[in-house]
C-alpha positions as a Markdown table, in Angstrom:
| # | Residue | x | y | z |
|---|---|---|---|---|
| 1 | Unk | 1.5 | 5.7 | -14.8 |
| 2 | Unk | -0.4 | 5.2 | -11.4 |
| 3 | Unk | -1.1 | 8.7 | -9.6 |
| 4 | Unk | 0.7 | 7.7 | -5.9 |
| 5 | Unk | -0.3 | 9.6 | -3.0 |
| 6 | Unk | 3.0 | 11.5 | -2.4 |
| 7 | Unk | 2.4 | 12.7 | -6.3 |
| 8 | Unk | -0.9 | 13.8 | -5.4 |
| 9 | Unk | -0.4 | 15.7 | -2.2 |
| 10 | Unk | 2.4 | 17.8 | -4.1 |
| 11 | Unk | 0.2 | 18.1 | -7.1 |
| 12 | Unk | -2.2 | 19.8 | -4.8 |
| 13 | Unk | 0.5 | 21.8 | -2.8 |
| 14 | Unk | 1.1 | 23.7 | -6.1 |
| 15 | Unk | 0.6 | 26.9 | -7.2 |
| 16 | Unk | -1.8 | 26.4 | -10.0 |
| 17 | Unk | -5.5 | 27.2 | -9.8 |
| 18 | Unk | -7.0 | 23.4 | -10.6 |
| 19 | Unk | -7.5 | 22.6 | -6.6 |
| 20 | Unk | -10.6 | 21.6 | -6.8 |
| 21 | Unk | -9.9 | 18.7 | -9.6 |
| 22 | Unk | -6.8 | 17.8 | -6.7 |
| 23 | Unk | -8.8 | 17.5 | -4.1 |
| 24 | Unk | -11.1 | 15.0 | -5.9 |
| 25 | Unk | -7.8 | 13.1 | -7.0 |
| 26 | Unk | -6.6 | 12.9 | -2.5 |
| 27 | Unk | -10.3 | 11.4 | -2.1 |
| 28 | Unk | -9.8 | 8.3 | -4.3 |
| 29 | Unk | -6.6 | 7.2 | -1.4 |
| 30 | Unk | -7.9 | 4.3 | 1.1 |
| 31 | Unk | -7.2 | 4.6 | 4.8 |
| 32 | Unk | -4.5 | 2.6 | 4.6 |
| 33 | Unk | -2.6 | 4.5 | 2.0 |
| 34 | Unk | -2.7 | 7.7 | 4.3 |
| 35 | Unk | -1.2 | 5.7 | 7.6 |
| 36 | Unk | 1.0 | 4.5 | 5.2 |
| 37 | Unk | 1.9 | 8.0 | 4.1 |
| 38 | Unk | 2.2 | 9.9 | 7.0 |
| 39 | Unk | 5.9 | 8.8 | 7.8 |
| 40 | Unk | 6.9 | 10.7 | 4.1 |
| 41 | Unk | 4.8 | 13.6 | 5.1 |
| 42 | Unk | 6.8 | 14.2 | 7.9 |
| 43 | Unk | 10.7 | 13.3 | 6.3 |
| 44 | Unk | 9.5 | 15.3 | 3.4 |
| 45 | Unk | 8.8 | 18.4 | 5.7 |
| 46 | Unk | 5.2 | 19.5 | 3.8 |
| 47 | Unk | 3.1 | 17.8 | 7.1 |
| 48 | Unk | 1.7 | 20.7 | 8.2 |
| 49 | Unk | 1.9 | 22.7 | 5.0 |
| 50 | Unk | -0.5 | 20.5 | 3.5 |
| 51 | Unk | -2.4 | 20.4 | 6.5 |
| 52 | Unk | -2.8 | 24.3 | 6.3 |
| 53 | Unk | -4.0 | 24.3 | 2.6 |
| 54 | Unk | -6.7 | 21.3 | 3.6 |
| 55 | Unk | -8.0 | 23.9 | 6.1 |
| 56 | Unk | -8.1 | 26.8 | 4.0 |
| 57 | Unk | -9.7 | 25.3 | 0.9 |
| 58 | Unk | -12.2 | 23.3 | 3.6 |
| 59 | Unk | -11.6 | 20.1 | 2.3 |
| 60 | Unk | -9.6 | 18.2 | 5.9 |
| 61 | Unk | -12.8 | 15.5 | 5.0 |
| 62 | Unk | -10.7 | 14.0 | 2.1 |
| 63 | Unk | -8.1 | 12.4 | 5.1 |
| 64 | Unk | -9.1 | 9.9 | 7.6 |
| 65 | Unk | -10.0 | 10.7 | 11.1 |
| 66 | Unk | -6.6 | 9.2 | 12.8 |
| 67 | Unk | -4.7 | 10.8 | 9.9 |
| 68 | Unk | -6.1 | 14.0 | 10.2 |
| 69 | Unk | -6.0 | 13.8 | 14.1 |
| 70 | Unk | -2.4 | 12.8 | 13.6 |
| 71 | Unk | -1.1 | 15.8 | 11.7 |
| 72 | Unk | -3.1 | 18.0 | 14.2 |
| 73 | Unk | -1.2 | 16.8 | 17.1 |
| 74 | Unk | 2.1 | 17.0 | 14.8 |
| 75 | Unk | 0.9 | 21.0 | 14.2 |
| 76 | Unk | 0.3 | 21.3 | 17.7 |
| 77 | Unk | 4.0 | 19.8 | 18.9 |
| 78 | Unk | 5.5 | 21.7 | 16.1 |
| 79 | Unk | 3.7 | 25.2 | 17.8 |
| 80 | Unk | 5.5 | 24.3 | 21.0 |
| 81 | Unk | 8.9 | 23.2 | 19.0 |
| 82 | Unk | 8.9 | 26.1 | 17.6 |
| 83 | Unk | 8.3 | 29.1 | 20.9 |
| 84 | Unk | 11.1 | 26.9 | 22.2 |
| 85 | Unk | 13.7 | 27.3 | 19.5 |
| 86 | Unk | 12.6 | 31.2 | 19.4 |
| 87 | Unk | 13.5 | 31.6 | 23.3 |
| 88 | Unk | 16.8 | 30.0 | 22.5 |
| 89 | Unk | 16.9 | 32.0 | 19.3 |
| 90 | Unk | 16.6 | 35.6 | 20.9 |
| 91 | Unk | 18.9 | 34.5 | 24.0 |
| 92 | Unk | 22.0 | 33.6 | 21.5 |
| 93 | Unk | 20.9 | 36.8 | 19.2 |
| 94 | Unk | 21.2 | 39.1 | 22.1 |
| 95 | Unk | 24.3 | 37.3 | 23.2 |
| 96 | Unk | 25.9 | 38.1 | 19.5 |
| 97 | Unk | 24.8 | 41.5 | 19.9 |
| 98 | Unk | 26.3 | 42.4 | 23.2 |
| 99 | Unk | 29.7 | 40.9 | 21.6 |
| 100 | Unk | 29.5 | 42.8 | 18.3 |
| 101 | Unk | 29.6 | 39.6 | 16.5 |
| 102 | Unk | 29.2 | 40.2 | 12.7 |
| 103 | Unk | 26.3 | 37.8 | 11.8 |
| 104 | Unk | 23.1 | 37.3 | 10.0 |
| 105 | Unk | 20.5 | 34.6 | 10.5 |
| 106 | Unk | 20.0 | 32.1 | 7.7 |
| 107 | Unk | 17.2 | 29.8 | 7.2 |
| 108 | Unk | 14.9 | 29.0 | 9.7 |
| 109 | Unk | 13.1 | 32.3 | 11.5 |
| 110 | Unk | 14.6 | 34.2 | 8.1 |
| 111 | Unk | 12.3 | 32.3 | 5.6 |
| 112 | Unk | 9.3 | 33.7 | 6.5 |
| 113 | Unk | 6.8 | 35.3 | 5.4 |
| 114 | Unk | 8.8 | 35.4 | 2.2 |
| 115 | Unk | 9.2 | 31.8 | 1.5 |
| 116 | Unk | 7.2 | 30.1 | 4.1 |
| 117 | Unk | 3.6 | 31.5 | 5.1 |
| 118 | Unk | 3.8 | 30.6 | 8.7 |
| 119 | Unk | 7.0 | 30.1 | 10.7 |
| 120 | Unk | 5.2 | 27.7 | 12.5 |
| 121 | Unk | 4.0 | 25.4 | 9.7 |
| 122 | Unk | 7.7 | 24.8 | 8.8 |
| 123 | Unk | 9.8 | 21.4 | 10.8 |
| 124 | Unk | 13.2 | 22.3 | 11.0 |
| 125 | Unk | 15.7 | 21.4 | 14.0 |
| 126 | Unk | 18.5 | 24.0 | 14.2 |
| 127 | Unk | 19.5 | 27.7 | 14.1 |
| 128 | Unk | 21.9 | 28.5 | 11.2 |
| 129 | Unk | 24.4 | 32.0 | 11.7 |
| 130 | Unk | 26.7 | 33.4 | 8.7 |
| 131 | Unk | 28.9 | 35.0 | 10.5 |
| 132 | Unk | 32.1 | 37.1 | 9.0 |
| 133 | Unk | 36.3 | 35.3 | 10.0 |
| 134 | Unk | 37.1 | 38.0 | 12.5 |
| 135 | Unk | 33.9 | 37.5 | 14.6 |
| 136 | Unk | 34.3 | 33.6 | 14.7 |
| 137 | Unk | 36.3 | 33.3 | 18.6 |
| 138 | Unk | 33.7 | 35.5 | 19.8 |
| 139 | Unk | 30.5 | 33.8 | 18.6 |
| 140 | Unk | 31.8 | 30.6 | 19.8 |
| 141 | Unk | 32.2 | 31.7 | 23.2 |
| 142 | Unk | 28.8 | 33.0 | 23.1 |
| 143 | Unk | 27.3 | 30.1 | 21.9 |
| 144 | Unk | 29.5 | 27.5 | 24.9 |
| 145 | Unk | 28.6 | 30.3 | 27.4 |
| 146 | Unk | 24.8 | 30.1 | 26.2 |
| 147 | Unk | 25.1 | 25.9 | 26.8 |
| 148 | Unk | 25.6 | 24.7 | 24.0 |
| 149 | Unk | 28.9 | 22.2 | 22.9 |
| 150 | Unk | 30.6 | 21.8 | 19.6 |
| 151 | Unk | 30.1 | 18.6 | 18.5 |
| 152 | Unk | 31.9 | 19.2 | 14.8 |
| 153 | Unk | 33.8 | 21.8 | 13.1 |
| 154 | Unk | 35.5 | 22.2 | 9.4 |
| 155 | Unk | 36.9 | 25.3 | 7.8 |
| 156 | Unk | 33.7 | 26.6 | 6.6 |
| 157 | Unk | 31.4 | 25.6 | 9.3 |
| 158 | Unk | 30.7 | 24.8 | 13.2 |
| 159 | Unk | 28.2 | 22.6 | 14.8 |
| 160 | Unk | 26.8 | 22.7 | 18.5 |
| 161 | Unk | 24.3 | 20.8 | 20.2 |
| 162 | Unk | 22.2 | 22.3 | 23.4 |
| 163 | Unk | 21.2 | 20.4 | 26.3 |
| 164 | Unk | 18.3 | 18.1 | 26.1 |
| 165 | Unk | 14.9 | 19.8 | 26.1 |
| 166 | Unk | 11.7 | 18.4 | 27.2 |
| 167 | Unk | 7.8 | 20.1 | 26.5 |
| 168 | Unk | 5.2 | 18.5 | 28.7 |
| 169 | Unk | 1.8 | 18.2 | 27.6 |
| 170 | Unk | 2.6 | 17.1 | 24.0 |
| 171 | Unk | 5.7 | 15.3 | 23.6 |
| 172 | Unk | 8.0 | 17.3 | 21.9 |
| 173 | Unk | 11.9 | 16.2 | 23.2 |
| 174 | Unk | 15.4 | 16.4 | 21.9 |
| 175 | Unk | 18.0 | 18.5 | 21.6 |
| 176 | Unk | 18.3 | 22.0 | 19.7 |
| 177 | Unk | 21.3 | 22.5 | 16.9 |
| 178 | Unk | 23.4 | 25.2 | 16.1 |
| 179 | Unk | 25.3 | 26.0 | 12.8 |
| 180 | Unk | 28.1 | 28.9 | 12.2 |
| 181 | Unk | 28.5 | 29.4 | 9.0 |
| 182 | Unk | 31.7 | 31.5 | 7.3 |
| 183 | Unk | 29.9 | 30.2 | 4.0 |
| 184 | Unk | 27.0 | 27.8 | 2.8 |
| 185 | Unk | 29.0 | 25.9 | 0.5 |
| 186 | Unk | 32.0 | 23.6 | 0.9 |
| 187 | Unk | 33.8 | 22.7 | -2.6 |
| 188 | Unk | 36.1 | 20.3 | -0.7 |
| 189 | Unk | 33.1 | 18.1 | 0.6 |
| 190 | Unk | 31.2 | 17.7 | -3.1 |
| 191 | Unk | 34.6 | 18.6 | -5.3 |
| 192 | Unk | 32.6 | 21.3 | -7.1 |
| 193 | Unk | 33.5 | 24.5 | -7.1 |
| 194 | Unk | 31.0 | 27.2 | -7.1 |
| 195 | Unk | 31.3 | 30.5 | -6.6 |
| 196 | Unk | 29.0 | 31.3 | -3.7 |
| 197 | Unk | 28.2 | 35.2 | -2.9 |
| 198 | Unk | 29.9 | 36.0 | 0.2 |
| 199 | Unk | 29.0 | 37.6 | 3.8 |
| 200 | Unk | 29.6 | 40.6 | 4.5 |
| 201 | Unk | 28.3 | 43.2 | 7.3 |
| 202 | Unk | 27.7 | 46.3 | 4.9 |
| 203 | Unk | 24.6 | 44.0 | 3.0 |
| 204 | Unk | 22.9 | 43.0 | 6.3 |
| 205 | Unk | 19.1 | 44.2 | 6.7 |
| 206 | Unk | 16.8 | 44.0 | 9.5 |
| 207 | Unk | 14.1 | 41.5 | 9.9 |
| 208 | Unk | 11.6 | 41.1 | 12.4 |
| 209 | Unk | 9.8 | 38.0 | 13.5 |
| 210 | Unk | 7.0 | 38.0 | 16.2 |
| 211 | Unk | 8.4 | 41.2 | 17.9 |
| 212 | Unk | 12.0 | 39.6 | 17.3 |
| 213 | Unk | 14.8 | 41.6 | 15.2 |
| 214 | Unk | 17.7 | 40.5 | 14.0 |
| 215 | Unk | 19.7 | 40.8 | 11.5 |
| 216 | Unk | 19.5 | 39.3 | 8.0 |
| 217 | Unk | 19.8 | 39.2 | 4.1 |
| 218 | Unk | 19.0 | 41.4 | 1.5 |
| 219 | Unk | 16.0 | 38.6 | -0.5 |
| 220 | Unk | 18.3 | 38.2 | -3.5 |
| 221 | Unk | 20.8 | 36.5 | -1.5 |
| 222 | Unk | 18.6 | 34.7 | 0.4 |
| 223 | Unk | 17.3 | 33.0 | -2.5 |
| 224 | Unk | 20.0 | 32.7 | -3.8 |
| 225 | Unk | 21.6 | 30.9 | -1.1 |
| 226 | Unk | 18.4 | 28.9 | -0.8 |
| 227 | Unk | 19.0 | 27.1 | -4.2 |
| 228 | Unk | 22.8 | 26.6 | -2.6 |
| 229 | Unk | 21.6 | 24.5 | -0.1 |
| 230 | Unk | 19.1 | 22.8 | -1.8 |
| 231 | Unk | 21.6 | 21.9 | -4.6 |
| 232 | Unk | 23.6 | 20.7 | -1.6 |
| 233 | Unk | 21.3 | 18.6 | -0.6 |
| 234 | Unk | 20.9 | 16.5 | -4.1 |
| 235 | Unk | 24.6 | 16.2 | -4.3 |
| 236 | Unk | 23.8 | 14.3 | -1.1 |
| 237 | Unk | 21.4 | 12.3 | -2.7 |
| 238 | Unk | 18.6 | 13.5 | -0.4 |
| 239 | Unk | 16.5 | 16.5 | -0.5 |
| 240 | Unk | 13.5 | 17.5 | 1.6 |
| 241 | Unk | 10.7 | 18.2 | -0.5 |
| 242 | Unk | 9.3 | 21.2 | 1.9 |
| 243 | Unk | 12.1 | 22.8 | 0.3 |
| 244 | Unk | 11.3 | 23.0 | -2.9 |
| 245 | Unk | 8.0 | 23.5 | -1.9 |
| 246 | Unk | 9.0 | 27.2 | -0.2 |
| 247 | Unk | 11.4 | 28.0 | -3.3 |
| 248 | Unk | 8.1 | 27.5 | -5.3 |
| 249 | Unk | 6.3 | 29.1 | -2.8 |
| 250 | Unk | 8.6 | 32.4 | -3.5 |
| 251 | Unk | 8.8 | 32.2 | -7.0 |
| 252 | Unk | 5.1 | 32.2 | -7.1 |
| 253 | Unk | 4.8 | 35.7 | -5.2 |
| 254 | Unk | 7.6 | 37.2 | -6.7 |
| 255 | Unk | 8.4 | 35.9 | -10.8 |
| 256 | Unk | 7.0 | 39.3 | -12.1 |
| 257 | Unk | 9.8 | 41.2 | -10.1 |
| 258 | Unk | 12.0 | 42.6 | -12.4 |
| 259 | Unk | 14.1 | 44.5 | -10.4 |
| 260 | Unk | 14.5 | 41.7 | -8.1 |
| 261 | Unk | 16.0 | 39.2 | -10.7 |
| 262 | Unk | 17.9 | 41.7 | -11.9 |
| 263 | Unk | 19.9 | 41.9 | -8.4 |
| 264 | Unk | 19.8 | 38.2 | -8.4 |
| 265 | Unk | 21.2 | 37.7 | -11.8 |
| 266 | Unk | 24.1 | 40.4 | -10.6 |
| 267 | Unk | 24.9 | 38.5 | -7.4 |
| 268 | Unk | 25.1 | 35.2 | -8.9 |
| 269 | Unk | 26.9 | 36.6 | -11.3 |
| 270 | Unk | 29.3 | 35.1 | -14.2 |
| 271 | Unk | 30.0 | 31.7 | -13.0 |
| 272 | Unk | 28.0 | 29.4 | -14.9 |
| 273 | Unk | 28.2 | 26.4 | -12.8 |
| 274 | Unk | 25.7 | 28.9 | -10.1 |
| 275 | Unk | 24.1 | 30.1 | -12.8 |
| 276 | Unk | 22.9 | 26.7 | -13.8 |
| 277 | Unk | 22.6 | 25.0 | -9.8 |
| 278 | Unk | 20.1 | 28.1 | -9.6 |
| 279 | Unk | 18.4 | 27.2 | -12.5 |
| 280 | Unk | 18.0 | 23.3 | -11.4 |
| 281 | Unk | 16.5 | 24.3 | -8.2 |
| 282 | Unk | 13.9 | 26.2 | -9.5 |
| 283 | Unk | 12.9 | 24.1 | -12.3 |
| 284 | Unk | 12.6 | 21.5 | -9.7 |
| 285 | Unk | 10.6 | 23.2 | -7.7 |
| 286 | Unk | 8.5 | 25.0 | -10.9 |
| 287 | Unk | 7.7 | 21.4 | -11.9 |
| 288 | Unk | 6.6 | 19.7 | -8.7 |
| 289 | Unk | 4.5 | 22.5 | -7.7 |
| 290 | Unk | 2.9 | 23.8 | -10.8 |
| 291 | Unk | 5.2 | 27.4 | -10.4 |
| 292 | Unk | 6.3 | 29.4 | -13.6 |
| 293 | Unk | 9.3 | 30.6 | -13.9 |
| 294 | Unk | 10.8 | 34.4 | -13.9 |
| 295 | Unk | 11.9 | 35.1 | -17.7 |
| 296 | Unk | 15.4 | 35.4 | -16.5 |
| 297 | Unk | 15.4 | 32.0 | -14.9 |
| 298 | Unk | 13.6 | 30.6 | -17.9 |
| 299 | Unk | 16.4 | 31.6 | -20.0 |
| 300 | Unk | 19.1 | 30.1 | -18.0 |
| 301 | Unk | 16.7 | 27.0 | -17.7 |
| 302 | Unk | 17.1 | 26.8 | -21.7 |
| 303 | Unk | 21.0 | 26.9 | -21.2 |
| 304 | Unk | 20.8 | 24.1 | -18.9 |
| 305 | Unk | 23.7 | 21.5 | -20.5 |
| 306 | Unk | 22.3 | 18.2 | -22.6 |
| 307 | Unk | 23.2 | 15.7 | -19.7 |
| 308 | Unk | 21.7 | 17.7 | -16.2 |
| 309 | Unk | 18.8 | 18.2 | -18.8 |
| 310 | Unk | 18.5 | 14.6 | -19.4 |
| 311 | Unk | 19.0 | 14.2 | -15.6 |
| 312 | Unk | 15.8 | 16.5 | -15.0 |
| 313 | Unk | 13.6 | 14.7 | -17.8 |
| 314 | Unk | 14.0 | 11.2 | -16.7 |
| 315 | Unk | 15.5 | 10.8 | -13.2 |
| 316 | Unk | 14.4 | 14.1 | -11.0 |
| 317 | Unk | 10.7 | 12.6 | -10.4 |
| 318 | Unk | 11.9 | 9.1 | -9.5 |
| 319 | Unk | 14.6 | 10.0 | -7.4 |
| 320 | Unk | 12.9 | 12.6 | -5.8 |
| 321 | Unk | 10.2 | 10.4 | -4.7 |
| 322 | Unk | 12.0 | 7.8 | -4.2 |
| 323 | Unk | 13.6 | 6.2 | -1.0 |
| 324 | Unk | 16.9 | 7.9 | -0.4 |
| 325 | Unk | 17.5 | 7.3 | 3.5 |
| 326 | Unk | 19.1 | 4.4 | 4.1 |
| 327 | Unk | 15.9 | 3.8 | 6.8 |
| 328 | Unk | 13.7 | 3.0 | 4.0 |
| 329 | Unk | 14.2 | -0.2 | 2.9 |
| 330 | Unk | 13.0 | -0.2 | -0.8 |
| 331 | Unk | 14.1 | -3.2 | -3.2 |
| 332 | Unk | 16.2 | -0.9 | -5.4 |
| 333 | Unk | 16.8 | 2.4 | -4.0 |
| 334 | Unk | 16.8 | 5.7 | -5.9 |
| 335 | Unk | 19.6 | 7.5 | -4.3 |
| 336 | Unk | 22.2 | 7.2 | -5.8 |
| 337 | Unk | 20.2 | 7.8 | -9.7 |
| 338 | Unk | 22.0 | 11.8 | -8.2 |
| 339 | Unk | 25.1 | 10.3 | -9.4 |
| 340 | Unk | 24.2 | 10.9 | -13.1 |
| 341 | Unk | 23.8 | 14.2 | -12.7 |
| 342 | Unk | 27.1 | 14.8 | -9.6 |
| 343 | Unk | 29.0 | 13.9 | -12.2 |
| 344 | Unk | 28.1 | 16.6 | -14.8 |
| 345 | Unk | 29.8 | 18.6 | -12.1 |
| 346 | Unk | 33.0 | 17.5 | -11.1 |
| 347 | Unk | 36.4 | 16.7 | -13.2 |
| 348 | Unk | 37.3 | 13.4 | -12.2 |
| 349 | Unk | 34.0 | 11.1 | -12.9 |
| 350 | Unk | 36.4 | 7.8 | -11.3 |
| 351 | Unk | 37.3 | 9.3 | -8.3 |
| 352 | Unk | 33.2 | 10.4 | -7.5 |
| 353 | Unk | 31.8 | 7.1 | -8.2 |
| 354 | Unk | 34.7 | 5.8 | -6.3 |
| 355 | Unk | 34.4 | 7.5 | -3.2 |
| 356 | Unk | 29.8 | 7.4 | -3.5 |
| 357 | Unk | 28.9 | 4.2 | -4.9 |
| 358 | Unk | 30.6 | 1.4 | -3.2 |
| 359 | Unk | 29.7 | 0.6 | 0.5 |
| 360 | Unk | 32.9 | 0.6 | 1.8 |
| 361 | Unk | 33.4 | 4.3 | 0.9 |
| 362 | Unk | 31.1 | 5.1 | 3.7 |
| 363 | Unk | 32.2 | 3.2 | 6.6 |
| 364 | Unk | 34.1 | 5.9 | 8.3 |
| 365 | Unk | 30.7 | 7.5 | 8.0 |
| 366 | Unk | 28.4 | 5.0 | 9.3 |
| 367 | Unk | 31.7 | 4.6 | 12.6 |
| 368 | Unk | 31.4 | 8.3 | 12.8 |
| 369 | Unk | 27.4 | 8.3 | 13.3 |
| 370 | Unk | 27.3 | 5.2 | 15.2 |
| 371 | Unk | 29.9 | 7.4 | 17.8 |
| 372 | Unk | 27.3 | 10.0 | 17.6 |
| 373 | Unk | 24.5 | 8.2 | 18.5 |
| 374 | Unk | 24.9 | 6.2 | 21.1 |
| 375 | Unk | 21.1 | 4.3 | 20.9 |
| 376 | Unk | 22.5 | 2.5 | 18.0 |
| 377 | Unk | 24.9 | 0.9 | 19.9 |
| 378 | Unk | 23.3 | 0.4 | 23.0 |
| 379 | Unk | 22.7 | -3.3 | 22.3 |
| 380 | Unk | 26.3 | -4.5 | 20.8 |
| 381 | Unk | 24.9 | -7.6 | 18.9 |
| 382 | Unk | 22.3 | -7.2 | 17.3 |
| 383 | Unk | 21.1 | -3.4 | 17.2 |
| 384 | Unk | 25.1 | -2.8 | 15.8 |
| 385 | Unk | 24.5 | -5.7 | 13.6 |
| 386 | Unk | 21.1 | -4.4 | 11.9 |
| 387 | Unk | 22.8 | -1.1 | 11.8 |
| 388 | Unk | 25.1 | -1.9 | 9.6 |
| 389 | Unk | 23.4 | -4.3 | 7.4 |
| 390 | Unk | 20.7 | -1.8 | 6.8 |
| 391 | Unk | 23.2 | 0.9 | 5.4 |
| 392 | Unk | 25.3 | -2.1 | 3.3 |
| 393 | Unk | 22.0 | -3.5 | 1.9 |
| 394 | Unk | 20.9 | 0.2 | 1.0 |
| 395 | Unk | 24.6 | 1.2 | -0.9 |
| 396 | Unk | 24.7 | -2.4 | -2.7 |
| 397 | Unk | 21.0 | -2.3 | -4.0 |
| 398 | Unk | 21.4 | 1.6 | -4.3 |
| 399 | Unk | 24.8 | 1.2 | -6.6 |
| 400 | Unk | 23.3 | -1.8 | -8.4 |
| 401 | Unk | 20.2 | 0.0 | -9.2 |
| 402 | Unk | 22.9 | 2.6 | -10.9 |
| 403 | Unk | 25.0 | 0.7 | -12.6 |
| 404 | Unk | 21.3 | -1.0 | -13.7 |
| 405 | Unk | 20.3 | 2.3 | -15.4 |
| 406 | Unk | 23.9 | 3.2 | -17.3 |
| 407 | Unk | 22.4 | 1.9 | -20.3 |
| 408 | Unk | 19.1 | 3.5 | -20.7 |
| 409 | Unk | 21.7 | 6.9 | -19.7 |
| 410 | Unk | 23.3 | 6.4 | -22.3 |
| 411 | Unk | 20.8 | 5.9 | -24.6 |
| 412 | Unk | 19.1 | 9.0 | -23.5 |
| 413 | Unk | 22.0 | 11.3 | -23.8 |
| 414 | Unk | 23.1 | 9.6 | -27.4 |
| 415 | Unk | 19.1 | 10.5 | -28.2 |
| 416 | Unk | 19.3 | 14.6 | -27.4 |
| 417 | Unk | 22.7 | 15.4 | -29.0 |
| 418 | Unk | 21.1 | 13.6 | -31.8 |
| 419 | Unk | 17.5 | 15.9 | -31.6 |
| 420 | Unk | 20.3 | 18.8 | -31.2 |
| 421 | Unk | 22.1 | 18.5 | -34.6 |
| 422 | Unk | 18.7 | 18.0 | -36.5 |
């Protein structure tokens, strides 16, 4: 199979010692091919990461001079991004903390330096808050009072968007996002229950950031929590690669800890649907960047069921590489390949496929964004139009590729119970 450019440039984004053989892989890519890569360097959220590790092991010659200028403008924006989100970041903080809101921070400023190296190689776009039932009224009002509006809310969650924000000098524009959590996972919105670790006050620890503190997670629920939302993320059918990449990035500084799985394997504790969502993540993320595995996950990683092992062998690579926004008009999409492995999860396979394979199950979606954003409606003809043929074309060509690949499923799962009874 050809070597594509996205394969190489997580191939040398691993963890394993043969860099020197990956660089001389990235040198064989034509000018073209990087342009033409920089737009999945940037959804995929490894931009600057792999920027970093070009600069460390010398090497930024292997990229063309508008590429590399490129992702050092991108590195420079996402400097500025960043001390902006970390003013708006301390402002709410100390706003929680004058109202004695019960909360610690989740993603974002948390991840690092355990599973990021540098806060300010990482793209993200929002501030996430688990925050405990009793203290939900008062965070709220601190996050209005602080500017910011709700813009959606369900049981388990609240979204708010700040005003517009403009950096001179390099571009950077938009508008900051805030998340309340009461809990990471949602069983109504996938239909699979999963018995997340919950919040509460007496396990928050301090962290510090660039002279900020604030409240957080003890690491084993942080990682925990991290293969929750990555796991989310795939039963979406779209998964940023960076995070993988920062799972991998832990599990390569921290597999020999003993005492640390041990605390993970008791917080996840007996339900076996976590067990084996944790275990998918981080085989994910041990495969695409060359990370081994702690024991303990290794052995749940040999308990993984027939079919979501099957999934992993034969779909992960192409799906995960694959175009799954409906922006990225490939002839046969590999989004919704997920579905294979969604339903390994969920009790009533007719009902899934229903509601996530044909185009008409997401029209209420595609009304709801086009309320949201009101650019895509700005020209009623034919902006509206394209809109909406773009996201048709992508579920039609995405189911059909599906219901393509039933078959060679089939096969493939008939195949390992067979290998099994031999």
């Amino acid at each position: 199979m050809k070597r594509t450019l996205p394969g190489a440039v997580v191939e040398f984004l691993g963890f394993s010692s043969e860099a020197s053989t990956q660089i001389d892989a990235l040198r064989k890519f034509s000018s073209r091919e990087w342009k033409g890569c920089l737009p999945w360097l940037s959804d995929a959220g490894i931009a600057l990461y792999f920027l970093q590790k070009l600069k460390n092991a010398d090497a930024t010659d292997v990229l063309p001079g508008a590429v590399l200028d490129n992702l050092e403008l991108k590195f420079h924006a996402n400097q500025e991004r960043t001390e902006y989100f970390a003013s708006q970041f301390r402002i709410i903080n100390q706003a929680f903390d004058r109202s004695g809101v019960g909360y610690a921070v989740v993603k974002g400023f948390s991840l690092a330096p355990q599973f990021c190296p540098d806060i300010f190689l990482r793209s993200f776009g929002d501030l996430d808050y688990l925050v405990d039932r009793e203290s939900v009224p008062a965070a709220r009002t601190m996050i209005e009072q602080s500017g910011y509006s709700l813009q959606s809310s369900t049981e388990t969650e609240f979204k708010f968007l700040g005003p517009p924000f403009h950096i001179p000098g390099c571009g950077v524009r938009g508008s900051l996002a805030i998340e309340m959590h009461l809990s990471l996972w949602s069983p109504e919105l996938h239909r699979v229950s999963l018995a997340e670790p919950q919040f509460s006050r007496s396990r928050i620890t301090t962290q510090a950031w660039q002279g900020l503190i604030f409240p957080g997670l003890p690491t084993e629920d942080v990682f925990v929590l991290q293969a929750i939302h990555a796991f989310h993320h795939i039963l979406t059918c779209w998964i940023r690669m960076s995070w993988l990449y920062e799972i991998g990035y832990f599990l390569s500084r921290r597999a020999d800890d003993v005492l640390l799985w041990t605390r993970i394997r008791d917080r996840i504790g007996e339900d076996p649907v976590l067990r084996e969502a944790v275990a998918l993540i981080a085989e994910l993320a041990g495969r695409f960047f060359s990370v081994p595995l702690p024991s303990m996950v290794a052995e749940w990683s040999r308990e993984i069921r027939p079919p979501v092992r099957v999934w992993i062998e034969n779909y992960a690579r192409t799906w995960a590489f694959g175009k799954n926004h409906p922006g990225d008009l490939g002839l046969f999409p590999t989004a919704k390949l997920v579905l294979f492995l969604h339903q390994q999860y969920v009790s009533d396979k007719k009902e899934l496929l229903r509601k996530r394979l044909l185009p008409v199950a997401s029209l209420p979606e595609i009304t709801a964004t086009m309320k949201k954003s009101p650019m895509i409606v700005r020209d009623s003809g034919w902006q509206r139009r394209r809109f909406m043929m773009r996201r048709t074309y992508f579920h039609l060509a995405g189911g059909l590729r599906y219901l393509c690949e039933i078959p060679r499923w089939r096969r493939l799962n008939k195949k390992i119970v067979r290998e099994a009874r031999a």
